[in-house]
mmCIF file of the N, C-alpha and C atoms, coordinates in Angstrom:
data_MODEL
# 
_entry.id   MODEL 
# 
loop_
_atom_site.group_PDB 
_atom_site.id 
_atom_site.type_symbol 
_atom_site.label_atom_id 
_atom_site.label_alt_id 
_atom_site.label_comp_id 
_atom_site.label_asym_id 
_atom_site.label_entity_id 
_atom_site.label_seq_id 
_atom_site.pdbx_PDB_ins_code 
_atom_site.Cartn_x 
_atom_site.Cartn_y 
_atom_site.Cartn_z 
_atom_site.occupancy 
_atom_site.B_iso_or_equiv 
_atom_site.pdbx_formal_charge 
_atom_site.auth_seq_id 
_atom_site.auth_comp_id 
_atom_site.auth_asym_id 
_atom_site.auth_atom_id 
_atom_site.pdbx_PDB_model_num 
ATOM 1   N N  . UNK A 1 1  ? -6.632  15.340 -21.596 1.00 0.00 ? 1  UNK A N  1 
ATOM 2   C CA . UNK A 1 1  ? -7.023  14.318 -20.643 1.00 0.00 ? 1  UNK A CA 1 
ATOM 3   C C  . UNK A 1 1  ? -7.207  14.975 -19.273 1.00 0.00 ? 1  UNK A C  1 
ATOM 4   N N  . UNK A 1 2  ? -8.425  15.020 -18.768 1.00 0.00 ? 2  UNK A N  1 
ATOM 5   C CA . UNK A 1 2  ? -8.608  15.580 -17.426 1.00 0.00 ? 2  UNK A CA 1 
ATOM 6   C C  . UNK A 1 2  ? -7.681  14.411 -16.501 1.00 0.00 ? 2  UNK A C  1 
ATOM 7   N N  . UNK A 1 3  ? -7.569  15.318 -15.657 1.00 0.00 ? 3  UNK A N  1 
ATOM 8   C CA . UNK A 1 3  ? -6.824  14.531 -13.951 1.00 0.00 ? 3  UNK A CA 1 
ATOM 9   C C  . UNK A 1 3  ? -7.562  14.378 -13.503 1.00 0.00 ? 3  UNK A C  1 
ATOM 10  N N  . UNK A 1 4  ? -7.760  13.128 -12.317 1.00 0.00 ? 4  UNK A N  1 
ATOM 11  C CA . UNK A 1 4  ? -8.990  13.389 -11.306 1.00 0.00 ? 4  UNK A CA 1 
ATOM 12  C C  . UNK A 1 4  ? -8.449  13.906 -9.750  1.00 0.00 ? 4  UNK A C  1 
ATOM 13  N N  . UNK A 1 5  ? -9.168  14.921 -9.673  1.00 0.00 ? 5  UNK A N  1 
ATOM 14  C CA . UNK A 1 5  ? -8.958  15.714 -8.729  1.00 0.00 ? 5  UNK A CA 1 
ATOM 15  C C  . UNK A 1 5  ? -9.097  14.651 -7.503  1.00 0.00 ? 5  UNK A C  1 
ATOM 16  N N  . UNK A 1 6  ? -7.788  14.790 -6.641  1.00 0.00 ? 6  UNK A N  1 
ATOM 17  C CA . UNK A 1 6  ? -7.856  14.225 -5.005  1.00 0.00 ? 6  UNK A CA 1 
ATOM 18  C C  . UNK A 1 6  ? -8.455  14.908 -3.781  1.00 0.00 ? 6  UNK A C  1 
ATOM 19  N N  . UNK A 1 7  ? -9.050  14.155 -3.672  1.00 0.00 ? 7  UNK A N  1 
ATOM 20  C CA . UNK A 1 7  ? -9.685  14.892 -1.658  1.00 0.00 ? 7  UNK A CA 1 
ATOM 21  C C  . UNK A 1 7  ? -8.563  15.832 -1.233  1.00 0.00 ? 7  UNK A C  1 
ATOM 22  N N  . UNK A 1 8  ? -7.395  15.735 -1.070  1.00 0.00 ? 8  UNK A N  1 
ATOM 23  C CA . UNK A 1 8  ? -6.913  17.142 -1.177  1.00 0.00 ? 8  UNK A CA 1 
ATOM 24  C C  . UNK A 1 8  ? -6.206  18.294 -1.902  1.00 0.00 ? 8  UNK A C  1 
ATOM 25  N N  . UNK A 1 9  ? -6.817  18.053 -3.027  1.00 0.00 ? 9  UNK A N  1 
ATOM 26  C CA . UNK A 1 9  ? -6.735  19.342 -4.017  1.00 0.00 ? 9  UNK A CA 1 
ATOM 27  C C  . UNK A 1 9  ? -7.636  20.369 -3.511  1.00 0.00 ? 9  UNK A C  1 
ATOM 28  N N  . UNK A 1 10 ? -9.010  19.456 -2.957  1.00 0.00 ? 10 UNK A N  1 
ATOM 29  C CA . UNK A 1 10 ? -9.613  21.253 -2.846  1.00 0.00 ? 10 UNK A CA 1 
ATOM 30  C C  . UNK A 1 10 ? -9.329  21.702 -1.532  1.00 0.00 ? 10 UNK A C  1 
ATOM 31  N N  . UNK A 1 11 ? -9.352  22.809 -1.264  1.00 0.00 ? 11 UNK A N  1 
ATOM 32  C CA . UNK A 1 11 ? -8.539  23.915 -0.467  1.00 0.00 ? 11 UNK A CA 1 
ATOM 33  C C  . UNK A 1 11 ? -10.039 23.880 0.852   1.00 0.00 ? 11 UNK A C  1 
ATOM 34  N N  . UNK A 1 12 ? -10.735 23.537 0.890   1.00 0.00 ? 12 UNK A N  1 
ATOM 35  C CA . UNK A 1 12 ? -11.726 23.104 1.898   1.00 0.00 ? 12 UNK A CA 1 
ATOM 36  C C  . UNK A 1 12 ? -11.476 21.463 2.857   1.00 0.00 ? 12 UNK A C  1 
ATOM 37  N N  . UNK A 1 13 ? -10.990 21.144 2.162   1.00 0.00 ? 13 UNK A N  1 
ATOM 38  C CA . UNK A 1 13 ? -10.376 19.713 2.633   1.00 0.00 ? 13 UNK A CA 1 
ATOM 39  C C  . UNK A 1 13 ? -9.461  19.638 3.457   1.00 0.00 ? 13 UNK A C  1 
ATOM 40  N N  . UNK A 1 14 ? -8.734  20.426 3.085   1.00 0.00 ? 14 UNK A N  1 
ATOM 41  C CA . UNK A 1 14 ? -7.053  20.383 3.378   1.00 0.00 ? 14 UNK A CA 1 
ATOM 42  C C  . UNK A 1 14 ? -7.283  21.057 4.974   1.00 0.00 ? 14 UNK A C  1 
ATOM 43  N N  . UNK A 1 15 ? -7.900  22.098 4.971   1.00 0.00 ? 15 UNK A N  1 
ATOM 44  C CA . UNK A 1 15 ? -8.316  22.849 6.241   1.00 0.00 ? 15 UNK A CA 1 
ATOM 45  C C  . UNK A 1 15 ? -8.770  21.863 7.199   1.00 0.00 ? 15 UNK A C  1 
ATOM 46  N N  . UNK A 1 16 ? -10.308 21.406 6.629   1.00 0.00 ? 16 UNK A N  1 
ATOM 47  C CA . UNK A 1 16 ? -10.794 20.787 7.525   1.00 0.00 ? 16 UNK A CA 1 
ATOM 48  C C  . UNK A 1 16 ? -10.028 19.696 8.013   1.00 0.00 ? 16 UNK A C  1 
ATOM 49  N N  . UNK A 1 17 ? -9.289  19.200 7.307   1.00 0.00 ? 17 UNK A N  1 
ATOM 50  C CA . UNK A 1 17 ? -7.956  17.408 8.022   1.00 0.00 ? 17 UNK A CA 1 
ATOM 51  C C  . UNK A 1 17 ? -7.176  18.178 9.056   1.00 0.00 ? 17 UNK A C  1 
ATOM 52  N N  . UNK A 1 18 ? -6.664  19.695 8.339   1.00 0.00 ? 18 UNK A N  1 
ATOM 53  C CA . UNK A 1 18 ? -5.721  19.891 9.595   1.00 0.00 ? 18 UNK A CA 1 
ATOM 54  C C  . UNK A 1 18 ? -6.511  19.932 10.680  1.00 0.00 ? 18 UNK A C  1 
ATOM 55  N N  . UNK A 1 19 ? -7.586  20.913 10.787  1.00 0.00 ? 19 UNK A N  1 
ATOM 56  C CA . UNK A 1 19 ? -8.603  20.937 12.245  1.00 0.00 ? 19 UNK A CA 1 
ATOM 57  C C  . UNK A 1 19 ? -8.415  19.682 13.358  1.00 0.00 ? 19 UNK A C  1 
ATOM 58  N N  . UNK A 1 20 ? -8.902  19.163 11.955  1.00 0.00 ? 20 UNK A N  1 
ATOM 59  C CA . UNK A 1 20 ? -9.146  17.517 12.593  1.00 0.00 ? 20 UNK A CA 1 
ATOM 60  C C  . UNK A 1 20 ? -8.110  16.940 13.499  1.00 0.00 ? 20 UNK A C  1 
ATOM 61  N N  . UNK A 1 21 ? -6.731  16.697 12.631  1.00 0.00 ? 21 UNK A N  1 
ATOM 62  C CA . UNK A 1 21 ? -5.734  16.312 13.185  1.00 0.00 ? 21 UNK A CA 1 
ATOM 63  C C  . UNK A 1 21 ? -5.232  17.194 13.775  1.00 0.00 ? 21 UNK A C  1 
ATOM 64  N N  . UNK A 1 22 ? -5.099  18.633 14.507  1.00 0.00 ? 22 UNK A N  1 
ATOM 65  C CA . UNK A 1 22 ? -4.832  19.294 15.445  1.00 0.00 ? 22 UNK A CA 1 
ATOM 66  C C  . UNK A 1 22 ? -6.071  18.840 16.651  1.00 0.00 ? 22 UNK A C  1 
ATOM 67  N N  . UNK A 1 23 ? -6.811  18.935 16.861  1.00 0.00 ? 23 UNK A N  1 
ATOM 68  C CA . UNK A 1 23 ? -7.936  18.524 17.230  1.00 0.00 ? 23 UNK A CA 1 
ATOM 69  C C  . UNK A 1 23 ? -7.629  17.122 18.110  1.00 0.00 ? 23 UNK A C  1 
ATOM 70  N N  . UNK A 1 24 ? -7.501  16.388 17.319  1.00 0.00 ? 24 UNK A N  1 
ATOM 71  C CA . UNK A 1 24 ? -6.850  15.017 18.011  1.00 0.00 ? 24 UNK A CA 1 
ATOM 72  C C  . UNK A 1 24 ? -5.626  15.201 18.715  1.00 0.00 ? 24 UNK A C  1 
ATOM 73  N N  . UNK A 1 25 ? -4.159  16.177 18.565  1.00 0.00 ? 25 UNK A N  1 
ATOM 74  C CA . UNK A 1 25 ? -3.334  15.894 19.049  1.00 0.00 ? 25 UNK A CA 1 
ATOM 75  C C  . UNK A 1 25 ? -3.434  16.525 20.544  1.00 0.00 ? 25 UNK A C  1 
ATOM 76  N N  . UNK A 1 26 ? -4.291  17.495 20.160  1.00 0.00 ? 26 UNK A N  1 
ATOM 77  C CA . UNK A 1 26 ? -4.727  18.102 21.359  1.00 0.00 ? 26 UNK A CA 1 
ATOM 78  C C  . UNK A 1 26 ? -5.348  16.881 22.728  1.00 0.00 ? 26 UNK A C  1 
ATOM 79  N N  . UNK A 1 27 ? -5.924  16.385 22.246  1.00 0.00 ? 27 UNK A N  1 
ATOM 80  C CA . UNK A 1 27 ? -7.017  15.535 22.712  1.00 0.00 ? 27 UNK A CA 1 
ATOM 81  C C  . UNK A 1 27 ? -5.938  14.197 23.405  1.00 0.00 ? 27 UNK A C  1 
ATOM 82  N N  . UNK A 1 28 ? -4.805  14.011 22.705  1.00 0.00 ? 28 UNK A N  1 
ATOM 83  C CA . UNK A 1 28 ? -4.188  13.137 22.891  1.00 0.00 ? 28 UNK A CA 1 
ATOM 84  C C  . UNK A 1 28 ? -3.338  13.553 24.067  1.00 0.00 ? 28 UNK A C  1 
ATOM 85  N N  . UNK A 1 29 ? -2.880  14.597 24.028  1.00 0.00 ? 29 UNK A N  1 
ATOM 86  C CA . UNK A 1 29 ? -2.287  15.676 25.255  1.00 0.00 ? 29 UNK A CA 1 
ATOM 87  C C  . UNK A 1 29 ? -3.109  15.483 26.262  1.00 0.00 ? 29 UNK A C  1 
ATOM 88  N N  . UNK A 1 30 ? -4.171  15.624 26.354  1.00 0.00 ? 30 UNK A N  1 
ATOM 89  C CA . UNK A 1 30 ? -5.042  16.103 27.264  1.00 0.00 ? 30 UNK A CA 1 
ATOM 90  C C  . UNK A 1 30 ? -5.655  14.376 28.440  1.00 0.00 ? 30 UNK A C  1 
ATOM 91  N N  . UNK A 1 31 ? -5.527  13.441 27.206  1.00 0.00 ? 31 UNK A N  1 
ATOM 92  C CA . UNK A 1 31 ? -5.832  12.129 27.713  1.00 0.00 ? 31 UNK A CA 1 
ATOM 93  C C  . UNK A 1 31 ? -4.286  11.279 28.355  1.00 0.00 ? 31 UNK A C  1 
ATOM 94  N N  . UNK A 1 32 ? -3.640  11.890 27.915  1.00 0.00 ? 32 UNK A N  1 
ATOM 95  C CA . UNK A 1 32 ? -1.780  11.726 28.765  1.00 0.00 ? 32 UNK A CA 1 
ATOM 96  C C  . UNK A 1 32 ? -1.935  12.280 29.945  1.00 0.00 ? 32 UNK A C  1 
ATOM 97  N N  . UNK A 1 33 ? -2.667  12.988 30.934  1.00 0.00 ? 33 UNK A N  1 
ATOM 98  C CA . UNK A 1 33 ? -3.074  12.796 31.830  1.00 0.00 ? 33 UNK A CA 1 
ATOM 99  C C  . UNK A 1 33 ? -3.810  12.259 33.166  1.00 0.00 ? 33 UNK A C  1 
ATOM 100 N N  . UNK A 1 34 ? -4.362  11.526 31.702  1.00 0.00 ? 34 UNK A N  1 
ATOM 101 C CA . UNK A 1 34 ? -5.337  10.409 32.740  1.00 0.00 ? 34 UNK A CA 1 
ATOM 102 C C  . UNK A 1 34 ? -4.728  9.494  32.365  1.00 0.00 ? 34 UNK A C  1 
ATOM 103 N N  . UNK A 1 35 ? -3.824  8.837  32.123  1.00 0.00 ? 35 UNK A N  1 
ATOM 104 C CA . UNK A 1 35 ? -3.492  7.555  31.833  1.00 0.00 ? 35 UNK A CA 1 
ATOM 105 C C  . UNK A 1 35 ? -2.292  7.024  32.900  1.00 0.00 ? 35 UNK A C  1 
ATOM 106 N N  . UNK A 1 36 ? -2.039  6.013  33.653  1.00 0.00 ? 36 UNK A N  1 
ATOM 107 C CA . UNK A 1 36 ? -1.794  5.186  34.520  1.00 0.00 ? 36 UNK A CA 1 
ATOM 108 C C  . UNK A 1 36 ? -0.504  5.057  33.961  1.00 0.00 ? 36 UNK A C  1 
ATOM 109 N N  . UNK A 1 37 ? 0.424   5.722  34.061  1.00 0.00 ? 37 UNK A N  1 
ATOM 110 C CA . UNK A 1 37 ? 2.158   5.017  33.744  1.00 0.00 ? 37 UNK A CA 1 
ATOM 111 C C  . UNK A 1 37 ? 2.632   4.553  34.680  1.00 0.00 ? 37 UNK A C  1 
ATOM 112 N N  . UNK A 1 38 ? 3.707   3.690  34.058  1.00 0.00 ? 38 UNK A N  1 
ATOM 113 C CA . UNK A 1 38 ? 4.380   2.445  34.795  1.00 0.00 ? 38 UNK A CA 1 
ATOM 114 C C  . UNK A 1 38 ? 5.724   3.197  34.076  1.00 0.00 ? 38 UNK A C  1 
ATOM 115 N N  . UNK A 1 39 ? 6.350   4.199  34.710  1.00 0.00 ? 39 UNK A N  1 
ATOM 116 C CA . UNK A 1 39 ? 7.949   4.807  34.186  1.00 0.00 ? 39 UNK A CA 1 
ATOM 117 C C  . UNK A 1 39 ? 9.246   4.151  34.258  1.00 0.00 ? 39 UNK A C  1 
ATOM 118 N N  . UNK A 1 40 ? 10.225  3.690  34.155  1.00 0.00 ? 40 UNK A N  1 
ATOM 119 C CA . UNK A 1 40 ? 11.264  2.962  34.332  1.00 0.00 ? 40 UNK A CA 1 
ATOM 120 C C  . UNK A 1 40 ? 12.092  4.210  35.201  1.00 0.00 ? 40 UNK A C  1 
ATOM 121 N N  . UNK A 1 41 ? 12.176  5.307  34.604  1.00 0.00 ? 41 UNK A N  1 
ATOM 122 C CA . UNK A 1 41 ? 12.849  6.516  35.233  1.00 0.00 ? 41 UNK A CA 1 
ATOM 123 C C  . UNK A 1 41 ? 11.760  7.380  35.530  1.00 0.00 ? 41 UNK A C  1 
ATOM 124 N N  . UNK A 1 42 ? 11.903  8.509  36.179  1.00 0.00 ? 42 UNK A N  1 
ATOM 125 C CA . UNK A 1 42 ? 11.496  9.199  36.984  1.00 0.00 ? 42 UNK A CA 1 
ATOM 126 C C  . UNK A 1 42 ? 10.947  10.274 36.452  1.00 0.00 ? 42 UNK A C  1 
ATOM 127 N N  . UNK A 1 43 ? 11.589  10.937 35.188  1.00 0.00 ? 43 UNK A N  1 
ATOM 128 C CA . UNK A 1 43 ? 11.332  11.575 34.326  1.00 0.00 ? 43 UNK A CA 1 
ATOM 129 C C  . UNK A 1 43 ? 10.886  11.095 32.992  1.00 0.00 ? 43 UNK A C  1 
ATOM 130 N N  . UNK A 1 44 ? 10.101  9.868  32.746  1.00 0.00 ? 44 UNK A N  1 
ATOM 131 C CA . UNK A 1 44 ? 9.438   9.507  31.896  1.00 0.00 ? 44 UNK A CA 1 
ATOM 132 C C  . UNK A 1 44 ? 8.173   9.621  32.231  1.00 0.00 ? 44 UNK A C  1 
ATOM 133 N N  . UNK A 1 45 ? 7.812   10.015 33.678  1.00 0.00 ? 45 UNK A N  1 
ATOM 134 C CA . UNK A 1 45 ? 6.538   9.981  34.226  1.00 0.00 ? 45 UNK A CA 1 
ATOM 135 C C  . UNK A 1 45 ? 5.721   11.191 34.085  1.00 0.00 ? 45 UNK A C  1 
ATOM 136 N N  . UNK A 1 46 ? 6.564   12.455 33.769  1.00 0.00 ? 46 UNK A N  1 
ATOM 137 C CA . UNK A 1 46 ? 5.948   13.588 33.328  1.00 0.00 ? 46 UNK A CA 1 
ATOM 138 C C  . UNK A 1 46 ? 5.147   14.119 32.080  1.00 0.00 ? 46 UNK A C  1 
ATOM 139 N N  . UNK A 1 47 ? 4.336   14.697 32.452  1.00 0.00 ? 47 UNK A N  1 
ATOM 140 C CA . UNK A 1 47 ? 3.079   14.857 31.445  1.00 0.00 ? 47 UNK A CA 1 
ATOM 141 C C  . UNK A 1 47 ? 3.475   14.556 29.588  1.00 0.00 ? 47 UNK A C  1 
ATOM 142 N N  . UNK A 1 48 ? 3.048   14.031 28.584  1.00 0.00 ? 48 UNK A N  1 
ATOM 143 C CA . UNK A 1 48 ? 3.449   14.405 28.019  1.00 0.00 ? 48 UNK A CA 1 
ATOM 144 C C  . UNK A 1 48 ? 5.363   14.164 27.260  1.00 0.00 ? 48 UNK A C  1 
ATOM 145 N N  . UNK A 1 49 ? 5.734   13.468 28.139  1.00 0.00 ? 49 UNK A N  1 
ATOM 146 C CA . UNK A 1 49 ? 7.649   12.973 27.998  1.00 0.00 ? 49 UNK A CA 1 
ATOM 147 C C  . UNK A 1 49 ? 7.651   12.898 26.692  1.00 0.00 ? 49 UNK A C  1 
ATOM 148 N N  . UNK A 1 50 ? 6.732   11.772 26.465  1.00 0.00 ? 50 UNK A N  1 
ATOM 149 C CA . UNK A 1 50 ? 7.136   11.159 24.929  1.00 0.00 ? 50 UNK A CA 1 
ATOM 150 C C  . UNK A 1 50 ? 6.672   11.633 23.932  1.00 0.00 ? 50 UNK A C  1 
ATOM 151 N N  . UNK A 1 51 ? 5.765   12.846 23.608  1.00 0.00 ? 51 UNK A N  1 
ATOM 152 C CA . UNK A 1 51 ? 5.527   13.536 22.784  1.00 0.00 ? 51 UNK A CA 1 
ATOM 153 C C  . UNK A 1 51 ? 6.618   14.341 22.467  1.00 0.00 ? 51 UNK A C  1 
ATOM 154 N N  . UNK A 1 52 ? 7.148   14.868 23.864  1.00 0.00 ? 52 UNK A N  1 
ATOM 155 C CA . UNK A 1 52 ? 8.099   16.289 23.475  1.00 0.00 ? 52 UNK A CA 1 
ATOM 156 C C  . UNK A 1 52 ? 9.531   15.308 23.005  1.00 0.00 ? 52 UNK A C  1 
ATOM 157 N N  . UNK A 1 53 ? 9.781   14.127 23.253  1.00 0.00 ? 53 UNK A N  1 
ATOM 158 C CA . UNK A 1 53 ? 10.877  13.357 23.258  1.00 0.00 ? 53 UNK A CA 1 
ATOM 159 C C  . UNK A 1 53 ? 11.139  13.141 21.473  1.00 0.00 ? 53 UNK A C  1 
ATOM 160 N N  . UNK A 1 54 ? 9.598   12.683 21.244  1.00 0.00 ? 54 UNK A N  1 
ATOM 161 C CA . UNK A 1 54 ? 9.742   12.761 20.348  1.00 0.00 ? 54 UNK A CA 1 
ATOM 162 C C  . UNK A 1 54 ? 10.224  13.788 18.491  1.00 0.00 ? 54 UNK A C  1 
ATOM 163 N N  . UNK A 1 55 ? 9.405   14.673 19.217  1.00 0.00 ? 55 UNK A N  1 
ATOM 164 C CA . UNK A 1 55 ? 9.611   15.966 18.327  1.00 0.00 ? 55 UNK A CA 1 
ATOM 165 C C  . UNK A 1 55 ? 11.321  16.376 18.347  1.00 0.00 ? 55 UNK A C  1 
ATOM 166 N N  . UNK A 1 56 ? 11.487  16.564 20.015  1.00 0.00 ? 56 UNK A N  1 
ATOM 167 C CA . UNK A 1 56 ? 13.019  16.773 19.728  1.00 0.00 ? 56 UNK A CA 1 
ATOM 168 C C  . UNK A 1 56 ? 13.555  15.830 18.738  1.00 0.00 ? 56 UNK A C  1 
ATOM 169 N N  . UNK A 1 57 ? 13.708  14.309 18.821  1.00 0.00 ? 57 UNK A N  1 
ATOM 170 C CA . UNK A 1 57 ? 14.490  13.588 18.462  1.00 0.00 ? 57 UNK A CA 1 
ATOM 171 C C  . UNK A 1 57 ? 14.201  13.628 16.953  1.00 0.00 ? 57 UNK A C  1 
ATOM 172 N N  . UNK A 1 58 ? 13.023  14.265 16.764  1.00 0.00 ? 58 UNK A N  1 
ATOM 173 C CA . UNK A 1 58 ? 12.865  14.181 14.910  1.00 0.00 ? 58 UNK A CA 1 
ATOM 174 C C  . UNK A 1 58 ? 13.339  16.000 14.583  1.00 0.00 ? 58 UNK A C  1 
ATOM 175 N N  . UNK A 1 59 ? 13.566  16.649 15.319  1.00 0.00 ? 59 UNK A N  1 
ATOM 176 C CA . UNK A 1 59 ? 14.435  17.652 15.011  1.00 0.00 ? 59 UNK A CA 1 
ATOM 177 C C  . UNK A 1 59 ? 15.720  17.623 14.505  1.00 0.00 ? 59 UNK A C  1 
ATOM 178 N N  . UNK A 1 60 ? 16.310  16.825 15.622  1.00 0.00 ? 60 UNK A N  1 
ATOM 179 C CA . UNK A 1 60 ? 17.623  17.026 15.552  1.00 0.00 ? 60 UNK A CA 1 
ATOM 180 C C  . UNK A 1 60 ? 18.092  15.702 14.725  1.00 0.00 ? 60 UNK A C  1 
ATOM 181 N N  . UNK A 1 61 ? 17.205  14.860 14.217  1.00 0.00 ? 61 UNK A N  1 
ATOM 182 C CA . UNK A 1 61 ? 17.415  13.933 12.776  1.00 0.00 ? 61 UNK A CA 1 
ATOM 183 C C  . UNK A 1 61 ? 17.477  14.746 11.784  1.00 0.00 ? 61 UNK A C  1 
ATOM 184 N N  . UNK A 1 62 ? 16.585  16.413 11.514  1.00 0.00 ? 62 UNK A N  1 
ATOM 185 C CA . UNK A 1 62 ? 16.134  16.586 10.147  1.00 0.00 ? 62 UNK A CA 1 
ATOM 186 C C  . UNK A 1 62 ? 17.590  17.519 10.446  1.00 0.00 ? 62 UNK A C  1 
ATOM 187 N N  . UNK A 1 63 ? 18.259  18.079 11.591  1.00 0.00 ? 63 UNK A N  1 
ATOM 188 C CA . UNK A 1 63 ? 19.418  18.900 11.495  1.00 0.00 ? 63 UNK A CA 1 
ATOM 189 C C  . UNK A 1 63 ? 20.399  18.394 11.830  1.00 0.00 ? 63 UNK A C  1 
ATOM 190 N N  . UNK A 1 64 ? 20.805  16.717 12.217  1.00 0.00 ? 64 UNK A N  1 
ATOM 191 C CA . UNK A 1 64 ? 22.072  15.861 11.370  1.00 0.00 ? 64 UNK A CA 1 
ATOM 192 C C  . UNK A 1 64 ? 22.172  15.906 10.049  1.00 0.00 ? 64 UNK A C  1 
ATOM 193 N N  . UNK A 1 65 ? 20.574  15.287 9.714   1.00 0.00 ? 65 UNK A N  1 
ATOM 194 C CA . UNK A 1 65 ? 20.326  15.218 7.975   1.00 0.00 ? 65 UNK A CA 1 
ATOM 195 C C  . UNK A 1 65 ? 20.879  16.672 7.304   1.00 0.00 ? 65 UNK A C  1 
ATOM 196 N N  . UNK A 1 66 ? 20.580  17.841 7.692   1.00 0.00 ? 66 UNK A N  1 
ATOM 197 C CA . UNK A 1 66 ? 21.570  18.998 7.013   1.00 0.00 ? 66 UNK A CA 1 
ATOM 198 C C  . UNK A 1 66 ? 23.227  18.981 7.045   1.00 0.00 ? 66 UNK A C  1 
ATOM 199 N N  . UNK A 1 67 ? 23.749  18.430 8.099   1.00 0.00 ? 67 UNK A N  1 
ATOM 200 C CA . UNK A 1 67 ? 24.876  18.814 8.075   1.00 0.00 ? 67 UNK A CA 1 
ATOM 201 C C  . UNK A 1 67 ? 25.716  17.427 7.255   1.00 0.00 ? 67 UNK A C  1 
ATOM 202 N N  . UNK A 1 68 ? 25.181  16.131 7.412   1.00 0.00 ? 68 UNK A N  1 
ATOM 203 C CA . UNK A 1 68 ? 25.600  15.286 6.532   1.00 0.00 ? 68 UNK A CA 1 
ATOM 204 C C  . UNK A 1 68 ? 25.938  15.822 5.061   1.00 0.00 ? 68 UNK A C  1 
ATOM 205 N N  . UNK A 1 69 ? 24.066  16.429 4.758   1.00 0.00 ? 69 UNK A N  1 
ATOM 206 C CA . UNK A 1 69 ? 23.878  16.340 3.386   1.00 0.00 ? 69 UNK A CA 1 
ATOM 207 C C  . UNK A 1 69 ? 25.707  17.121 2.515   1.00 0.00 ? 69 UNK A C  1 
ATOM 208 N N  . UNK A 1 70 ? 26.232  18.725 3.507   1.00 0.00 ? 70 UNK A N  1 
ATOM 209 C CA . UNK A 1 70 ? 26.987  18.816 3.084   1.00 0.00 ? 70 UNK A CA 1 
ATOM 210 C C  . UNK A 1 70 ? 28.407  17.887 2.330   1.00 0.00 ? 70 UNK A C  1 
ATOM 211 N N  . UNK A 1 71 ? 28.819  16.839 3.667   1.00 0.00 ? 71 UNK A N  1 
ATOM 212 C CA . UNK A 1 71 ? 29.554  15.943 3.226   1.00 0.00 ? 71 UNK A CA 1 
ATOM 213 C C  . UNK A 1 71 ? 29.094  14.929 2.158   1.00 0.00 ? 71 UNK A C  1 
ATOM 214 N N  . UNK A 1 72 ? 28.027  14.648 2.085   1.00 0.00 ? 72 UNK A N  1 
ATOM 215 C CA . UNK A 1 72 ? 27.210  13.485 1.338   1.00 0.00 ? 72 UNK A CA 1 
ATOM 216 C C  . UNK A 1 72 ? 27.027  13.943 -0.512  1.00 0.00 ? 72 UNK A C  1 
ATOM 217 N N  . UNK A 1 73 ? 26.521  15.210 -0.117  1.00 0.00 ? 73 UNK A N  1 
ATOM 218 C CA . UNK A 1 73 ? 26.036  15.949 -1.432  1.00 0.00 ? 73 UNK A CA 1 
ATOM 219 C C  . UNK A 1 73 ? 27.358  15.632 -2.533  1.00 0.00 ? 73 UNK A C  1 
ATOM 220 N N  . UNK A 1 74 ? 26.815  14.859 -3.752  1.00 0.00 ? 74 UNK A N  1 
ATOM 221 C CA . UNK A 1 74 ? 27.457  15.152 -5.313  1.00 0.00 ? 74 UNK A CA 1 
ATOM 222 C C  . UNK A 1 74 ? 27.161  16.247 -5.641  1.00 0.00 ? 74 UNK A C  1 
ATOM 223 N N  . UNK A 1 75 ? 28.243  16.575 -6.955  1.00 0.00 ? 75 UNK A N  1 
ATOM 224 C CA . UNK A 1 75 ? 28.045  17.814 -7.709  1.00 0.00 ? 75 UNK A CA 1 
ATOM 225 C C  . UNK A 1 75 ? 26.828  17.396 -8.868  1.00 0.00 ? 75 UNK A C  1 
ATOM 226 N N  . UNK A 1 76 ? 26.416  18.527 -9.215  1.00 0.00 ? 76 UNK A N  1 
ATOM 227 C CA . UNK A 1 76 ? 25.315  18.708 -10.117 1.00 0.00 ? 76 UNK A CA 1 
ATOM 228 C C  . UNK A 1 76 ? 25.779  17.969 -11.339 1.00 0.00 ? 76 UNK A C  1 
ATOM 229 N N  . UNK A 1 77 ? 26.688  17.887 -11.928 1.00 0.00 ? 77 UNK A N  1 
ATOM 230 C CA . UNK A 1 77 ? 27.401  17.417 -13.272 1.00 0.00 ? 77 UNK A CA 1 
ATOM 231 C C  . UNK A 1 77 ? 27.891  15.848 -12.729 1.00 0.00 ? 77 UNK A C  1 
ATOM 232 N N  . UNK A 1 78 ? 27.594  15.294 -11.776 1.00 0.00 ? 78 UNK A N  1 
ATOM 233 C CA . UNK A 1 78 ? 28.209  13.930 -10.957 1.00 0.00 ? 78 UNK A CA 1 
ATOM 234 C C  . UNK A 1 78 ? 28.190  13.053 -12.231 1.00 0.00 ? 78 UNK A C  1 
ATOM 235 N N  . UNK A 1 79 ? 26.986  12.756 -12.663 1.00 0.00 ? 79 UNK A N  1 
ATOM 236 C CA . UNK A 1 79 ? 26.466  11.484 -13.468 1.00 0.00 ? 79 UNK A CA 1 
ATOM 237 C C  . UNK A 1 79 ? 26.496  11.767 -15.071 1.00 0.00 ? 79 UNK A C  1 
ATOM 238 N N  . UNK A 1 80 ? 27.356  12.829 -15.528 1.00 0.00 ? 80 UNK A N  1 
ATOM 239 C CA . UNK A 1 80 ? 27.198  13.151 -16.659 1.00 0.00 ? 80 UNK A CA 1 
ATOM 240 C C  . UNK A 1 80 ? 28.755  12.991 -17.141 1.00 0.00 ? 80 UNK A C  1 
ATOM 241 N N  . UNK A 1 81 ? 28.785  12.112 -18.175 1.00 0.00 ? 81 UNK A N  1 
ATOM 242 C CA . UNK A 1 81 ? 30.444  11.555 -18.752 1.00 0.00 ? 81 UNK A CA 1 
ATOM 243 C C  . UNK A 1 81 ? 30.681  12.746 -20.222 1.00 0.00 ? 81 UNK A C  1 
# 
């Protein structure tokens, strides 16, 4: 039984989306400059805040998520009687 191949199986695809979506984030950077903020604090007003705010804060989710996993993690044999 053939599979049907997805838009990104082929290895021409996959390239061109990243372009794309690098391309845009760039673009999105670049238009965070022209845009009119209304900051609550002082340092929300700088270029860019909530991009970098963001990335940190999904960093240091994926490196809680490691140190949990230790406490969290079952053994391999958990579910087997």
């Amino acid at each position: 039984m053939d599979e049907k191949k997805g838009w990104f199986d082929r290895p021409g695809n996959l390239k061109r989306f990243l372009k794309v979506f690098y391309a845009s984030l760039v673009l999105l950077v670049i238009a965070d400059f022209f845009v009119e903020k209304h900051p609550h604090f002082d340092f929300e007003g700088a270029p860019s805040f909530f991009a970098a705010y963001g990335f940190i804060s999904c960093v240091l989710l994926v490196l809680v998520a490691k140190v949990l996993r230790l406490f969290l993690m079952k053994g391999e044999d958990y579910y087997d009687d």
